[in-house]
C-alpha positions in Angstrom: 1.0 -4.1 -36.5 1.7 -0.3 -36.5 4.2 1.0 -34.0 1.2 3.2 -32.0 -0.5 0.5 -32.1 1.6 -1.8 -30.7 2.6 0.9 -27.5 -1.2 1.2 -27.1 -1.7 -2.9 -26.6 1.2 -2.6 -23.9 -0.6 0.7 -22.3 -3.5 -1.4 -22.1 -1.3 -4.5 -20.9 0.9 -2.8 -18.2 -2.7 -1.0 -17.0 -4.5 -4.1 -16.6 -1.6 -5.6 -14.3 -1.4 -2.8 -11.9 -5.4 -2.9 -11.9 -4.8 -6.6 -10.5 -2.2 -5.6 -8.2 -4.2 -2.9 -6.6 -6.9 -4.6 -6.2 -5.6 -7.5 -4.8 -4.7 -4.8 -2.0 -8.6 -4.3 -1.0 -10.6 -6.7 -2.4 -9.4 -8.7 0.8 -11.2 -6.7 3.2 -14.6 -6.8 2.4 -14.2 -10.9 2.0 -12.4 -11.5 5.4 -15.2 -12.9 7.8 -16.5 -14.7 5.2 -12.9 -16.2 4.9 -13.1 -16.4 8.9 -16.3 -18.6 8.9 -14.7 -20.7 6.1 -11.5 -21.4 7.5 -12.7 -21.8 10.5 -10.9 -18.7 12.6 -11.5 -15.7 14.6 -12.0 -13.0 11.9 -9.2 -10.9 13.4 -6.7 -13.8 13.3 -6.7 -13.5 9.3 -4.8 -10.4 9.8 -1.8 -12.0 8.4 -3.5 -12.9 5.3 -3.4 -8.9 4.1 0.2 -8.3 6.1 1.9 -11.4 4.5 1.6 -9.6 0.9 1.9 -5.9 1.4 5.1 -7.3 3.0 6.5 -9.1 0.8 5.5 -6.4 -2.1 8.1 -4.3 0.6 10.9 -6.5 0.6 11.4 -7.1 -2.9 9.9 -3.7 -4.6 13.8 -2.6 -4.7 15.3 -6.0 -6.6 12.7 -5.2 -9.4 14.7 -2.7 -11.3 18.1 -4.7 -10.6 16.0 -8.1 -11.9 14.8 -6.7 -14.8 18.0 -5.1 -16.2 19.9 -8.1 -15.3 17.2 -11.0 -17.1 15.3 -8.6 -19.3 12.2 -6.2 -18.7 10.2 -8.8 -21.1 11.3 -11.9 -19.1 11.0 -10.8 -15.6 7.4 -8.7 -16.5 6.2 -12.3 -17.9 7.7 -14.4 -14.3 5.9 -11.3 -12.2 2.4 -12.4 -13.9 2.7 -15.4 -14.0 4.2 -16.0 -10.3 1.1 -13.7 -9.4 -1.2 -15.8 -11.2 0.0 -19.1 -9.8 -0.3 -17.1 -6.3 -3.9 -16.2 -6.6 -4.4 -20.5 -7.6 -2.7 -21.2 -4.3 -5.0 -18.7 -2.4 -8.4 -19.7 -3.9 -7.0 -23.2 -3.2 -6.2 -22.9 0.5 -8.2 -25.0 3.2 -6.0 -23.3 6.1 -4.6 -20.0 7.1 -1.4 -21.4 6.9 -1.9 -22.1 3.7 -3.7 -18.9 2.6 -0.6 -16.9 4.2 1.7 -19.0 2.3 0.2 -18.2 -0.9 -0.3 -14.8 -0.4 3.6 -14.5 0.4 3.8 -15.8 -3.3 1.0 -13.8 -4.7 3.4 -10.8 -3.1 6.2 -12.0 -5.0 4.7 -11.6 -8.1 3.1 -8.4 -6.9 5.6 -6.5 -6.0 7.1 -6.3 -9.7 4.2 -5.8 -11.3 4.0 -2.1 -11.5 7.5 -1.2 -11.4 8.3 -3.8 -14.5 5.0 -2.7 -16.1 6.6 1.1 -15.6 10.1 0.3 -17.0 8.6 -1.5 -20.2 6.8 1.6 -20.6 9.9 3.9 -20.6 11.6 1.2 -22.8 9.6 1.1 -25.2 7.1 4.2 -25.5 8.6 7.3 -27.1 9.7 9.9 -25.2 7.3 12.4 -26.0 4.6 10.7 -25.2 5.7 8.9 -21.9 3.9 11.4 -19.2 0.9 10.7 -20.7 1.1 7.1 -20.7 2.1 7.0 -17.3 -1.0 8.8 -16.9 -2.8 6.2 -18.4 -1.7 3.5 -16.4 -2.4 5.3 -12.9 -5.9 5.3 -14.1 -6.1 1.9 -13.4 -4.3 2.2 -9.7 -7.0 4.7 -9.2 -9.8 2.3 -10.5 -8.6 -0.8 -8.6 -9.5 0.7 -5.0 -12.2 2.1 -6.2 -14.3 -1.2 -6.9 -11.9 -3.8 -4.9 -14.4 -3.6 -2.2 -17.5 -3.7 -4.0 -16.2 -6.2 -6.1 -14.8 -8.2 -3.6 -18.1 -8.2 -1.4 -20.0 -9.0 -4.7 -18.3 -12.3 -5.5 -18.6 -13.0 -1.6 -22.0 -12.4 -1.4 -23.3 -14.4 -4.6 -20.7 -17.1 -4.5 -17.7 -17.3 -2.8 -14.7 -15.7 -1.5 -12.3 -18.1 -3.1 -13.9 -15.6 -6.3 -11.7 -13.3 -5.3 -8.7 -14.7 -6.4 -9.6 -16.7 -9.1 -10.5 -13.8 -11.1 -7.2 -12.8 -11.1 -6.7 -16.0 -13.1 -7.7 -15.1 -16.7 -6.8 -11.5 -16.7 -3.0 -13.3 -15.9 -3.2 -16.1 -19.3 -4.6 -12.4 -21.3 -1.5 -10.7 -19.9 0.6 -13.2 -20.8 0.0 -13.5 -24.0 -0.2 -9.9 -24.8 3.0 -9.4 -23.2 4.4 -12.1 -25.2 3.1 -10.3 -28.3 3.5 -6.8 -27.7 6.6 -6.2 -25.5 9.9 -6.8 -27.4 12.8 -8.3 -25.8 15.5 -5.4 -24.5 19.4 -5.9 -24.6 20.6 -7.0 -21.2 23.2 -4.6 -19.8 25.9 -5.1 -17.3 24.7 -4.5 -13.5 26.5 -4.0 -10.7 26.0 -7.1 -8.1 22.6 -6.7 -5.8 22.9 -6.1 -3.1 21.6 -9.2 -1.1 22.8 -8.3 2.4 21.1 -4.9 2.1 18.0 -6.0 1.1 18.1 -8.8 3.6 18.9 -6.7 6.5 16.2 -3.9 6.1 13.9 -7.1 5.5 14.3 -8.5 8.6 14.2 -5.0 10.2 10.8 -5.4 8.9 9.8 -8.1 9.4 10.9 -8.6 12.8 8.9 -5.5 13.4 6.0 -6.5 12.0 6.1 -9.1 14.0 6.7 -7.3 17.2 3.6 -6.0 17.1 1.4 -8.8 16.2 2.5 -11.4 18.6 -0.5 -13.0 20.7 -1.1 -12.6 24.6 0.7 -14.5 26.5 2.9 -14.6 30.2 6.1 -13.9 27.0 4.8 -11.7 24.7 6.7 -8.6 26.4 9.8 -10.2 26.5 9.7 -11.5 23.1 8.3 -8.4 21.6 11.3 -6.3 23.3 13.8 -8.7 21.5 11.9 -8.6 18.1 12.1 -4.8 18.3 16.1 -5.1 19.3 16.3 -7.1 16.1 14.9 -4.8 14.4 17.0 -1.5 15.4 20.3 -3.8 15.0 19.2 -4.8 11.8 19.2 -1.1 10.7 22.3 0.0 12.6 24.1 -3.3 10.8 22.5 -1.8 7.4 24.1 1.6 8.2 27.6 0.3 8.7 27.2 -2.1 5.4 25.9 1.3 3.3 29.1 3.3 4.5 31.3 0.2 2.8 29.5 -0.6 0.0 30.0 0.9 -3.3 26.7 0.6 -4.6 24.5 -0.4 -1.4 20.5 -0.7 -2.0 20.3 2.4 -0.7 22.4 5.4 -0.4 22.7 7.0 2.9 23.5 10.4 1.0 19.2 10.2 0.5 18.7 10.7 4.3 21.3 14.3 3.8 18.3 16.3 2.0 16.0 17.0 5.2 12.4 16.8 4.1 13.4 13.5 2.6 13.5 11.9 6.1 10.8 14.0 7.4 8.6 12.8 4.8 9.7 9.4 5.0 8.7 9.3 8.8 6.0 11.3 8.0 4.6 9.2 5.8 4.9 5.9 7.8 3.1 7.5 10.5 0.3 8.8 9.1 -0.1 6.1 6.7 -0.3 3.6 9.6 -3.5 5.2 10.9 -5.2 6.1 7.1 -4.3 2.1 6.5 -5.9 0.9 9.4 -9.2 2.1 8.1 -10.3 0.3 5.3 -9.1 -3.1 7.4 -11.6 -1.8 10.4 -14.5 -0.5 8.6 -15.2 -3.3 6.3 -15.7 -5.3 9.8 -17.4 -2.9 11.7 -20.0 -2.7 8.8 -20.4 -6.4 8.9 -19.3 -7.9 12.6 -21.7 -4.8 14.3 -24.1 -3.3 12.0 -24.9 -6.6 10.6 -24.1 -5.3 6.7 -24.0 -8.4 3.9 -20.8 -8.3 1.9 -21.8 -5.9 -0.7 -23.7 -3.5 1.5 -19.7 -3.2 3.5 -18.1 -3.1 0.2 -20.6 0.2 -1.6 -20.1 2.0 1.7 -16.4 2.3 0.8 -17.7 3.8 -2.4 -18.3 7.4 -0.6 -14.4 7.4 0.3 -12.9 6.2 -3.3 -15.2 8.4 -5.2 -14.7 11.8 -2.9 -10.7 10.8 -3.5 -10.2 10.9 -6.6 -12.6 13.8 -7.8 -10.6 16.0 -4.7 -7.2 15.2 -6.9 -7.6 18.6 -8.5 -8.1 20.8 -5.5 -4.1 19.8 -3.9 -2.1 22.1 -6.1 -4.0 25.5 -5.5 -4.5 24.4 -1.7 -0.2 24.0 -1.4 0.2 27.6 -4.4 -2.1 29.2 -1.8 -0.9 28.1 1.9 2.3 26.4 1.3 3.5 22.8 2.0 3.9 23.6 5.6 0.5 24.8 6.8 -1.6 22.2 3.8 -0.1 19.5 5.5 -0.5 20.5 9.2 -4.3 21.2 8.7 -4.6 18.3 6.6 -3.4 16.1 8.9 -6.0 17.0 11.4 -8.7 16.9 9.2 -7.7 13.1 8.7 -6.9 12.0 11.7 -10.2 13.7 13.3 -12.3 11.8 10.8 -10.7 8.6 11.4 -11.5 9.3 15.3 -15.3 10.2 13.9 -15.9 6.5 12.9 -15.8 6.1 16.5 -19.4 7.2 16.8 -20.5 4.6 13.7 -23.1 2.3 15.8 -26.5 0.8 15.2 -29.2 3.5 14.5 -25.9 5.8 13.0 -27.7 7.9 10.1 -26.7 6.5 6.9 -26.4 10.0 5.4 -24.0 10.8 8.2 -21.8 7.8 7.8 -21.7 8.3 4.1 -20.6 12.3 4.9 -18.1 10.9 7.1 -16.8 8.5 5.1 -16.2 11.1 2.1 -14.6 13.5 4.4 -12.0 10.9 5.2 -11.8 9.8 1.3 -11.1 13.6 0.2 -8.7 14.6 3.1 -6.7 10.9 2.7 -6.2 11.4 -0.7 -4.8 14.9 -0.6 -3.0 13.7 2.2 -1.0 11.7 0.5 -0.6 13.6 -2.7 1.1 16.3 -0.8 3.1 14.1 1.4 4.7 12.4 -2.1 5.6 15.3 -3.7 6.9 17.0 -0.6 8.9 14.2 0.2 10.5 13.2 -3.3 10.6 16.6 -4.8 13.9 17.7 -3.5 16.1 14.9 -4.3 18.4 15.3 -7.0 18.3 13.3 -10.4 21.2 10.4 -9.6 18.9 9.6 -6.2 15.6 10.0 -7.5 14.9 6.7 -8.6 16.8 5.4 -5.1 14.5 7.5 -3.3 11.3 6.6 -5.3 12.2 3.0 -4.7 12.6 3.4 -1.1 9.5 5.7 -0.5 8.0 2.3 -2.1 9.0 0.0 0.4 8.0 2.6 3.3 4.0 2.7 1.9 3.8 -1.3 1.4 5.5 -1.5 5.1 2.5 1.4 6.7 -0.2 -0.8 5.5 0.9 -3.6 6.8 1.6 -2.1 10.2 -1.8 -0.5 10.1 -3.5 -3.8 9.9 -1.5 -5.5 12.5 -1.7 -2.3 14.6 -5.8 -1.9 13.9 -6.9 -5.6 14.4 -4.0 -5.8 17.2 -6.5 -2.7 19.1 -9.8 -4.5 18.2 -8.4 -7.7 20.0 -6.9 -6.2 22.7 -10.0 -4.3 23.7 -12.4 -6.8 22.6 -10.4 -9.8 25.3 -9.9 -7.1 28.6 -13.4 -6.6 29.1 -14.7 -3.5 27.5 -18.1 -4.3 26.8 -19.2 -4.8 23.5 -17.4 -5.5 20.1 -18.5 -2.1 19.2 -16.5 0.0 22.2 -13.8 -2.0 21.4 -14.1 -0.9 17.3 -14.6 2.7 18.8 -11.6 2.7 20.7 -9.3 1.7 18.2 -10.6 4.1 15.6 -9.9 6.9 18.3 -6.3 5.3 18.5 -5.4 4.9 15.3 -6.9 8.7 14.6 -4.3 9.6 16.8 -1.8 7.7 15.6 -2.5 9.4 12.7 -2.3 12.9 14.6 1.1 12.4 15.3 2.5 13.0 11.6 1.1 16.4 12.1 4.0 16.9 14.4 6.8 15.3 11.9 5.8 17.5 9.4 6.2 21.0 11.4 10.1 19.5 10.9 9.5 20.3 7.4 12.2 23.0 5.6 10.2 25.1 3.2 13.3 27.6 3.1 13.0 28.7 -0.9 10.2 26.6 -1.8 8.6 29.2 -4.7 4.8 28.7 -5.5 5.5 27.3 -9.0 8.2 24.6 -7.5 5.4 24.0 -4.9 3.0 23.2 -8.1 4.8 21.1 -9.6 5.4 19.2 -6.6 1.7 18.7 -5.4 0.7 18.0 -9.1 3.3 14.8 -8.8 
């Protein structure tokens, strides 16, 4: 087979992949009280079933690099698949939440390598000239995968089941398999500096006992054994500072955190993210649990917001040329945040036309929202810490939506159980919290140091 050929199978390969991974992130929502009345639970204690694999995509995203240049881009990409693959069995299989969970944890697994192996086999193999656009390529399907992972996931709910959901992810694994097989040659190993293990261990159980924190259940302890979770968690980080400061090659450098709008953007980002990842856990329920929506009615309203995201892609970079990073990202913010609090107002007899306008206000402002908060925070580290930084900025996006589920269904629960009326106050509430939640990052990014930021740097950095 012809070279171009061949680098155009792998294109279609790697794309495929991410599509799977991506849409494993929202096809969830749209099936969870189905999976409720299945298994037999309250629809918000499935919460765990979307934290347990954005999770673990966090905690392992940085040994992906370090895996595949130790065993080979071709061996690890061909574990990832088929560990993912295995995963979704396990899922579709489950007749508990504890043994959903469990398998999404191993679903995650396999998850989080997908698209940073299917990125390094690109660059491996595709010629340099020609690897921006086949990046390009594959983000297409990253794009597509949220797009129609609630319609699609409400579809296979509504005319069969929701055990659909993941056993779809079953043949598109054997096809990547065996094109990867084919198409992806084997690399020369290299030699790699040890992992670090007690890195990536530490700032795992910094999140995890975090996570955890938050999501405990009521009860005469749950203060008390929050408060230590979160004293975990800060000791955890301090313990990670004093191991980065010895080790040579820690998983993280703390030099990252010395350029500013780094660490701005990375709080930033975890704050705002937290309320923008809340929504699409909350609205698929509202639409179901209190307008009385079928599967696939929830899943095309998400439509509005997926479709008013992507085509307001090409508006960020003259919106940051004209007004700068600064004052884009401070009006931006409350555009977000305000139409996250608007969904407060969604109840019976709601227009339709209006929740649809409100819904692709929120898609538009979300999605520019994070393209500028990317660049803005990535674009001024320097080449020897960009992939460190990248990796890391990773980790911090898996981490937001999984606190933005526990944190949203944590809100609908807690108002729901002290006696606030009706399911729908208590889904009003929390959208008004988590709007302001989402607020907050407005007041990070006034932190931000535009000193010498020129229009054309600020281009190139929205356009990333």
């Amino acid at each position: 087979m012809p070279k171009t050929s061949s680098h155009q199978a792998l294109l279609w390969v790697v794309a495929a992949c991410f599509f799977m991974q991506t849409l494993d992130t929202t096809i969830v929502n749209t099936a969870l009280p189905a999976m409720a009345r299945s298994l037999g639970e309250d629809v918000l204690a499935l919460k765990p079933v979307v934290v347990a694999y954005t999770l673990t995509m966090a905690m392992l995203t940085p040994a992906s690099g370090w895996l595949a240049d130790r065993y080979g881009t071709r061996r690890v990409y061909l574990a990832a698949i088929l560990i993912f693959a295995v995963g979704s069995i396990f899922c579709a299989a489950a007749q508990t939440l504890t043994q959903l969970t469990i398998a999404r944890v191993v679903q995650g697994v396999g998850g989080s390598m997908l698209l940073p192996i299917g990125r390094l086999a690109v660059l491996r193999t595709v010629p340099g000239d020609q690897y921006i656009s086949a990046l390009a390529f594959v983000s297409i399907a990253g794009q597509i995968g949220p797009i129609f992972g609630p319609t699609l996931g409400g579809l296979l709910v509504q005319v069969s089941s929701w055990h659909w959901i993941f056993v779809i992810n079953v043949p598109i694994g054997i096809a990547g398999l065996l094109a990867v097989r084919r198409y992806l040659p084997e690399d020369a190993l290299t030699d790699v500096a040890p992992f670090d293990v007690l890195g990536c261990g530490l700032l795992s159980l910094c999140m995890v006992s975090f996570s955890l924190g938050l999501d405990l259940p009521a009860g005469d302890g749950r203060m008390a054994w929050s408060t230590a979770l979160f004293v975990v968690s800060a000791l955890a980080v301090l313990l990670y500072v004093l191991h980065a400061r010895r080790r040579e090659n820690p998983l993280f450098q703390l030099r990252l955190f010395g350029e500013p709008n780094f660490s701005v953007g990375l709080i930033g980002n975890l704050v705002c993210r937290i309320g923008c990842s809340a929504v699409p856990f909350l609205l698929p329920l509202l639409f179901q649990l209190q307008l009385g929506f079928t599967p696939l009615q929830s899943g095309l309203m998400m439509l509005p917001a997926a479709i008013a995201g992507t085509v307001s892609k090409p508006w960020i970079a003259p919106l940051v040329r004209r007004f700068g990073y600064e004052a884009f990202l401070l009006v931006n913010t409350v555009l977000v945040g305000a139409s996250i609090m608007s969904f407060a107002a969604i109840s019976p007899g709601w227009p339709l036309a209006l929740q649809m306008a409100q819904l692709a206000l929120f898609g538009a402002t979300n999605s520019m929202q994070f393209a500028a908060m990317n660049s803005v925070t990535l674009k001024g580290l320097s080449k020897r810490d960009a992939a460190s930084g990248n990796s890391l900025f990773s980790m911090i996006q898996m981490l937001a939506i999984g606190l933005g589920v526990t944190i949203g269904g944590g809100l609908v629960g807690l108002f729901s159980s002290e006696g606030n009326a009706a399911l729908g106050r208590a889904f009003a509430l929390s959208f008004l919290c988590v709007g302001a939640i989402t607020l907050l990052s407005a007041w990070v990014f006034r932190r931000l140091d535009m000193t010498g930021v020129g229009g054309a740097q600020a281009n190139r950095g929205a356009a990333g």
